[in-house]
C-alpha atoms as one frame of an Amber mdcrd trajectory, in Angstrom:
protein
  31.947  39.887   3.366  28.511  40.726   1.287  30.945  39.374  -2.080  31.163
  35.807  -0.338  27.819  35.614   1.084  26.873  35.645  -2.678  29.595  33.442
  -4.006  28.453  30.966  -1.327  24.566  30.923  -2.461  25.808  30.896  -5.864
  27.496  27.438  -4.933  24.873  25.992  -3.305  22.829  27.320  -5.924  24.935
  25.295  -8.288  24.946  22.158  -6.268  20.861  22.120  -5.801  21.043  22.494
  -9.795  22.647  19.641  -9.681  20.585  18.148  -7.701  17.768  18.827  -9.735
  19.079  17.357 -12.896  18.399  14.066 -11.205  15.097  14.984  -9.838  14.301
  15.827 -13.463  15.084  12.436 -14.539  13.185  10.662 -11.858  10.099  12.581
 -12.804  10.342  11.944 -16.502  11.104   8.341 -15.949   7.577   8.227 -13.543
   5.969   9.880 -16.063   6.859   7.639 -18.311   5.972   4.556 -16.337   2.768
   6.207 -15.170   1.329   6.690 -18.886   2.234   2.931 -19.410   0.440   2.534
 -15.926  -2.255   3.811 -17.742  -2.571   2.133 -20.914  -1.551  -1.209 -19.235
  -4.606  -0.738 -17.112  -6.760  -0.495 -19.789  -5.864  -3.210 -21.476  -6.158
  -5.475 -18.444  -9.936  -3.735 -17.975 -10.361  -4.789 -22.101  -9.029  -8.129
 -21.359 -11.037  -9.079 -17.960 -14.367  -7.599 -19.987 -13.761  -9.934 -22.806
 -13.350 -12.825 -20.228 -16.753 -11.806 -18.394 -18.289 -11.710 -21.733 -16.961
 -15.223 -22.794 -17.830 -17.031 -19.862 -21.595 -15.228 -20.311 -22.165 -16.598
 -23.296 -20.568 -20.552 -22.482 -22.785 -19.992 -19.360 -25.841 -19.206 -21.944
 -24.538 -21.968 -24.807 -25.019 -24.640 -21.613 -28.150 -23.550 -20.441 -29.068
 -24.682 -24.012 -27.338 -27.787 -25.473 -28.664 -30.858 -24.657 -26.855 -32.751
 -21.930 -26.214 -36.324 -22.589 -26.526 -38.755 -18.921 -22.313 -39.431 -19.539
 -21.118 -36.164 -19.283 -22.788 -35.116 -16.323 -19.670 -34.960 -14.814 -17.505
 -33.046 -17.516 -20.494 -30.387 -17.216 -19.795 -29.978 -13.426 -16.167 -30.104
 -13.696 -16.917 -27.355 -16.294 -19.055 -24.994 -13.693 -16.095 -25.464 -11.359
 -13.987 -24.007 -13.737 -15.905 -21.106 -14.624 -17.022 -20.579 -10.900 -12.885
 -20.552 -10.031 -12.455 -17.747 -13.098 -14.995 -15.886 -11.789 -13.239 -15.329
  -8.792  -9.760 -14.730 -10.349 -11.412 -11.923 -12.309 -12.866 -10.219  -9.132
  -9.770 -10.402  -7.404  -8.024  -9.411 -10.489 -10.306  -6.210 -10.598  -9.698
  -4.662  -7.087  -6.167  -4.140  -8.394  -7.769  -2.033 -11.433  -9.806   1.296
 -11.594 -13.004   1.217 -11.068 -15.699   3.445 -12.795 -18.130   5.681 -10.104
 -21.224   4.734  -9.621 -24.400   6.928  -9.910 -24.382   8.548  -6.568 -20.892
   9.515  -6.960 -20.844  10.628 -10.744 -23.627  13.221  -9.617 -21.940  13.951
  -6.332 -18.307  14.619  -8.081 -18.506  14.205 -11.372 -16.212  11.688 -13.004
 -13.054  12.136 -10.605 -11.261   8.638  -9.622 -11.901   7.530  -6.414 -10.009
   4.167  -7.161  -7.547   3.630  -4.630  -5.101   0.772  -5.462  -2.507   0.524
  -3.184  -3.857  -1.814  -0.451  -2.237   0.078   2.327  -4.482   3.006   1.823
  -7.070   1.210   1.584  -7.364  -0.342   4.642  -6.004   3.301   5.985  -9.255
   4.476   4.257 -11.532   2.273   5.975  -9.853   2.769   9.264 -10.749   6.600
   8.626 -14.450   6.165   7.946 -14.550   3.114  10.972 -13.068   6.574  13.332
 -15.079   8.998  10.985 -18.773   6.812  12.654 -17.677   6.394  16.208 -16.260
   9.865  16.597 -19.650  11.470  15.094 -21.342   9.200  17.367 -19.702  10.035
  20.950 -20.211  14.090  19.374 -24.001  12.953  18.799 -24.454  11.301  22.077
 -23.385  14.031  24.137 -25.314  17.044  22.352 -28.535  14.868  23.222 -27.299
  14.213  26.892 -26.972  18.015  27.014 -30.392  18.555  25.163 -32.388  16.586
  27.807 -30.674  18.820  30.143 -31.075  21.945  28.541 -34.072  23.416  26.383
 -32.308  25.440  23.923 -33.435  25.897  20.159 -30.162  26.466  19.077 -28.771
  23.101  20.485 -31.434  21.635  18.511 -30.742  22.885  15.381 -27.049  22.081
  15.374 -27.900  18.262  16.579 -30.245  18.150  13.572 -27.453  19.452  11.584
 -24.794  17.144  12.558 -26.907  14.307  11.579 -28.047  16.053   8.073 -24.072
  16.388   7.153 -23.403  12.885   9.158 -25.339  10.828   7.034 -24.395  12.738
   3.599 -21.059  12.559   4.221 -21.456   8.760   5.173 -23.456   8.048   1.926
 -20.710   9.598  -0.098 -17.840   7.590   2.074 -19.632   4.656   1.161 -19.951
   4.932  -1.973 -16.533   5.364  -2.060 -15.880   2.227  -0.211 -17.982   0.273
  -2.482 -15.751   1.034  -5.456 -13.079   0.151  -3.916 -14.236  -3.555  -3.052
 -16.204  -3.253   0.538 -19.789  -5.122   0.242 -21.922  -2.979   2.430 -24.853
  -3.125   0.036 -28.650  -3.735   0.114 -30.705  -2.143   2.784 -27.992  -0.486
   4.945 -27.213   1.772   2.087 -30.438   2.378   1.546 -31.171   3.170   5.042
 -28.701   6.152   4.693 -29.873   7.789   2.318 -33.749   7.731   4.317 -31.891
   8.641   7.023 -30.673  11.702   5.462 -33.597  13.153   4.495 -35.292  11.790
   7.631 -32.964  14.484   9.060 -33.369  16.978   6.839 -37.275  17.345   7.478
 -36.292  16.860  11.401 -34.333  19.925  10.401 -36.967  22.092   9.141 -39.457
  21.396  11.599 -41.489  24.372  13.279 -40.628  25.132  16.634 -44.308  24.749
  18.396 -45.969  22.559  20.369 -45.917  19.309  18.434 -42.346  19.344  18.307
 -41.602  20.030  22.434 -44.386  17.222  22.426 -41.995  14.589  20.813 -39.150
  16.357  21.265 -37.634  14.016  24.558 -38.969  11.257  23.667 -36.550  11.726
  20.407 -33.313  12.421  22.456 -33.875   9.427  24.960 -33.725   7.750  21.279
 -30.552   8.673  20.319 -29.074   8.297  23.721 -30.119   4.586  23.248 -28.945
   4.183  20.001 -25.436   6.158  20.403 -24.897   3.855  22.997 -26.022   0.165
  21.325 -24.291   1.608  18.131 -21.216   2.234  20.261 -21.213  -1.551  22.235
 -21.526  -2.719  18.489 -18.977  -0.765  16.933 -16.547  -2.612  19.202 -18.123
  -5.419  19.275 -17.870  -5.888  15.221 -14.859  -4.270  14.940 -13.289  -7.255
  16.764 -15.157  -9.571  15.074 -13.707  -8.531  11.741 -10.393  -8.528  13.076
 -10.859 -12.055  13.811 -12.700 -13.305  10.881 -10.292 -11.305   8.298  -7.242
 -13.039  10.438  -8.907 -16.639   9.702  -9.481 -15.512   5.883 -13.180 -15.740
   6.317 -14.252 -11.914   5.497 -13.213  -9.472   2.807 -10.379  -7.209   3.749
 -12.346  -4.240   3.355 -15.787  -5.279   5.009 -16.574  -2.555   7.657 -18.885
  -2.132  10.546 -22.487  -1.402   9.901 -25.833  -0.701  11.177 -28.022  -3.603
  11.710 -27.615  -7.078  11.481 -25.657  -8.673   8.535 -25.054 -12.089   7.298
 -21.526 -12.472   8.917 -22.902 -11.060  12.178 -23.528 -14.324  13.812 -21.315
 -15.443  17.609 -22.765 -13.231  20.467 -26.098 -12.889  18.850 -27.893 -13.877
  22.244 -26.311 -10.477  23.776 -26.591  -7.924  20.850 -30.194  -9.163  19.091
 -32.164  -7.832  22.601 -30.653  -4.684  21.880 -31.024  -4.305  18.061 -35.203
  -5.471  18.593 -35.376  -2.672  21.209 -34.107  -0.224  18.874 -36.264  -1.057
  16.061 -39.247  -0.860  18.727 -38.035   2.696  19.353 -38.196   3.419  16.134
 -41.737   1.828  15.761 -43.013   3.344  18.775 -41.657   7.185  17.616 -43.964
   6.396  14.038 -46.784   5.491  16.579 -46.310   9.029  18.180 -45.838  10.954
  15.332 -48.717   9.481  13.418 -50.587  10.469  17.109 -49.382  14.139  16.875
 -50.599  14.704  13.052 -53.701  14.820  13.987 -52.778  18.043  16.316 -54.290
  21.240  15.315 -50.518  22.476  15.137 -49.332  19.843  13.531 -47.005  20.584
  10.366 -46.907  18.489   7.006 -43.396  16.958   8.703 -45.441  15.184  11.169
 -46.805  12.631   8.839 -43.704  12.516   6.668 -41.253  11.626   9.881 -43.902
   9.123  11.108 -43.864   7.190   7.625 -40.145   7.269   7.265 -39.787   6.130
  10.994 -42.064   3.475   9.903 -40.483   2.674   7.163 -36.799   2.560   8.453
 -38.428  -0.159  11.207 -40.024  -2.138   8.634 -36.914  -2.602   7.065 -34.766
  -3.069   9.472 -36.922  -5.547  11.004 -37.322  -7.485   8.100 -33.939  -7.703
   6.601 -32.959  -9.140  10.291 -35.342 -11.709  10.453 -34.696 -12.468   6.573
 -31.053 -13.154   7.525 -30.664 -15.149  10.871 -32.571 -18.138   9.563 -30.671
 -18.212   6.295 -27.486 -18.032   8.137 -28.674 -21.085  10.090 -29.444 -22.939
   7.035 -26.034 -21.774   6.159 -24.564 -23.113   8.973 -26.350 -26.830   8.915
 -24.844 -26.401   5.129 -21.245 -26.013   6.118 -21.424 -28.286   9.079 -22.684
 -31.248   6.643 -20.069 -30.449   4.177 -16.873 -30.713   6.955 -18.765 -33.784
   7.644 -18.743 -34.805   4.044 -14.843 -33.901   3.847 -14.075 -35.844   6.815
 -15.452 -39.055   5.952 -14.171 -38.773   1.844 -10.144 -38.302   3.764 -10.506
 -40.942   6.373 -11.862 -42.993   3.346  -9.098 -42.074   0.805  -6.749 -42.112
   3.689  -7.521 -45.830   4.224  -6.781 -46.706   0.714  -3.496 -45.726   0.924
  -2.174 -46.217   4.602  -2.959 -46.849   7.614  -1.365 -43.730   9.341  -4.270
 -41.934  10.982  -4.900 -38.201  10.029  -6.043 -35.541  12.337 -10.133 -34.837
  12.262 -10.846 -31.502  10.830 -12.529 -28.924  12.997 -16.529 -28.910  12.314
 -18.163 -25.729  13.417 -19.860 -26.290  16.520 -23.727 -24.731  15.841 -23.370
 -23.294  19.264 -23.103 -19.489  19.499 -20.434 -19.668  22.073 -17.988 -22.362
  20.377 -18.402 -21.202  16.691 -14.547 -21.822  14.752 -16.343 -19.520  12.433
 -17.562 -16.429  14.181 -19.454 -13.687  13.239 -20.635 -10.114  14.544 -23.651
  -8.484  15.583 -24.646  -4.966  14.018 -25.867  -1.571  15.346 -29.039  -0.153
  14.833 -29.340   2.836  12.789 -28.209   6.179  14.355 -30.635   8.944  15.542
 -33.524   8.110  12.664 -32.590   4.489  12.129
């Protein structure tokens, strides 16, 4: 019995070799293609930064030579042109590799964080969208539970969760941004204060100062868990939407604040952003207050600047944006204006069939074609 026991593994022993003579092959032939991968990638890198170069120095060689009144119009047919490449190269370049940036390089060296297939991706971004709202619900009910209870401990590991929160966030991002999302600007930067706004919140003394601003902080982040989570949901639909009409980037993700595509339902979610960045003013005020205490501790100061410095920018990057997205919008209005009259008039020449109007965006926030979201404020030390 023992004899064919063995003579039966020896079979399927041979039959799995058999097997693997063809699982041999496959890998040697995606071995194969995957060095070509390679080198066919950097050629197409080579190529696109010989194109970028070119077009630099036509751009440069126009700037200079001395337009005559009759070719005005090969000159603009020209920028159209090399506007149009310009956008075949980017799209061309969130199929390639993509070098780290700074951050990243001194975070994990020179590892490739590239990710090229499009379904991971947006599986990617779908992670980090979970990664904030998850962290967020955690955050809101450790503060709940802090107004509740006094306990030291609690503290500590709610200051905790929003040191690693907001590293792990600036490194996500990071990540995001080389493959092709545009969070940029001020709501990066507003991480990386953030983070060390938590870090001294960390290493605070336990004494009287800090009991002294201690609520006040947690009614805070109660407010902002919950405005962050009414805009989470709020701009997570939004994107949907605009992605679905081809009007946003594919991987465009929710942020904190208000953005330039943030625009139908601003009535309902600008009330709550101001109040936020009052909080945050009002917590400087407080601070700045306290560090004159006899107790008080070199993070008094500190958190009262960066506070105050979080609002300031926050406040001003709004107000920067919602009037330039309403010049925006007078912009594109005129132009579907412009459009309409240039096909009825063309249309006219040719027949006498009438053609459909096209849609002009109504400048009213609740009958925008072209809508856009509202952002959160920032979380816990926005």
């Amino acid at each position: 019995m023992m004899e064919l026991d063995i003579n039966s593994c020896l079979k399927d022993f041979e039959e799995l070799s058999e097997e693997f003579k063809t699982l041999s092959a496959s890998h040697k032939d995606y071995i194969t293609k995957l060095e070509a991968l390679g080198n066919l990638q950097s050629k197409c890198m080579k190529e696109l930064n010989h194109q970028r170069y070119r077009l630099g120095v036509i751009k440069k060689s126009m700037k200079t030579v001395k337009k005559k009144p009759d070719e005005k119009t090969v000159v603009e047919e020209l920028e159209k042109k090399m506007l149009h490449r310009k956008v075949q190269l980017q799209e061309m370049e969130e199929a390639l590799p993509k070098m780290n940036g700074l951050y990243l390089r001194i975070i994990l060296g020179n590892v490739n964080v590239s990710i090229l297939n499009k379904d991971d991706k947006f599986k990617y971004k779908d992670e980090y969208e979970k990664f904030k709202f998850i962290i967020n619900g955690i955050g809101l009910i450790i503060s709940v539970i802090n107004l509740i209870a006094n306990s030291r401990v609690l503290d500590l590991i709610f200051m905790f969760l929003l040191v690693w929160y907001y590293c792990t966030l600036t490194i996500r991002e990071s990540i995001l941004k080389v493959n092709g999302s545009r969070v940029k600007g001020w709501w990066r930067v507003h991480h990386f204060i953030s983070t060390v706004l938590s870090g001294v919140l960390l290493i605070w003394p336990n004494n009287s100062v800090y009991y002294q601003f201690r609520n006040q902080f947690m009614w805070f982040n109660v407010y902002i868990s919950f405005v962050q989570f009414l805009q989470f949901r709020y701009q997570r639909g939004c994107l949907y939407r605009l992605r679905a009409l081809g009007e946003r980037h594919n991987m465009d993700i929710t942020i904190e604040g208000f953005h330039s595509w943030m625009w139908r339902g601003l009535s309902f979610l600008l009330p709550f952003l101001f109040l936020g960045y009052l909080c945050q003013l009002y917590n400087a005020y407080v601070l700045y207050q306290l560090s004159y205490h006899p107790e008080a501790t070199w993070q008094v100061p500190v958190l009262s600047a960066l506070f105050f410095t979080v609002f300031f920018g926050n406040m001003v990057t709004t107000m920067m944006v919602i009037p330039q997205k309403l010049r925006e919008k007078v912009k594109l209005k005129e132009r579907f204006v412009a459009i309409d009259k240039y096909l009825r008039g063309h249309h006219r020449e040719n027949s006498d069939t009438p053609i459909p109007t096209p849609p002009i965006p109504s400048t009213s926030q609740g009958q925008e074609s072209f809508s856009e979201p509202t952002s959160e404020p920032d979380k816990k030390q926005q």
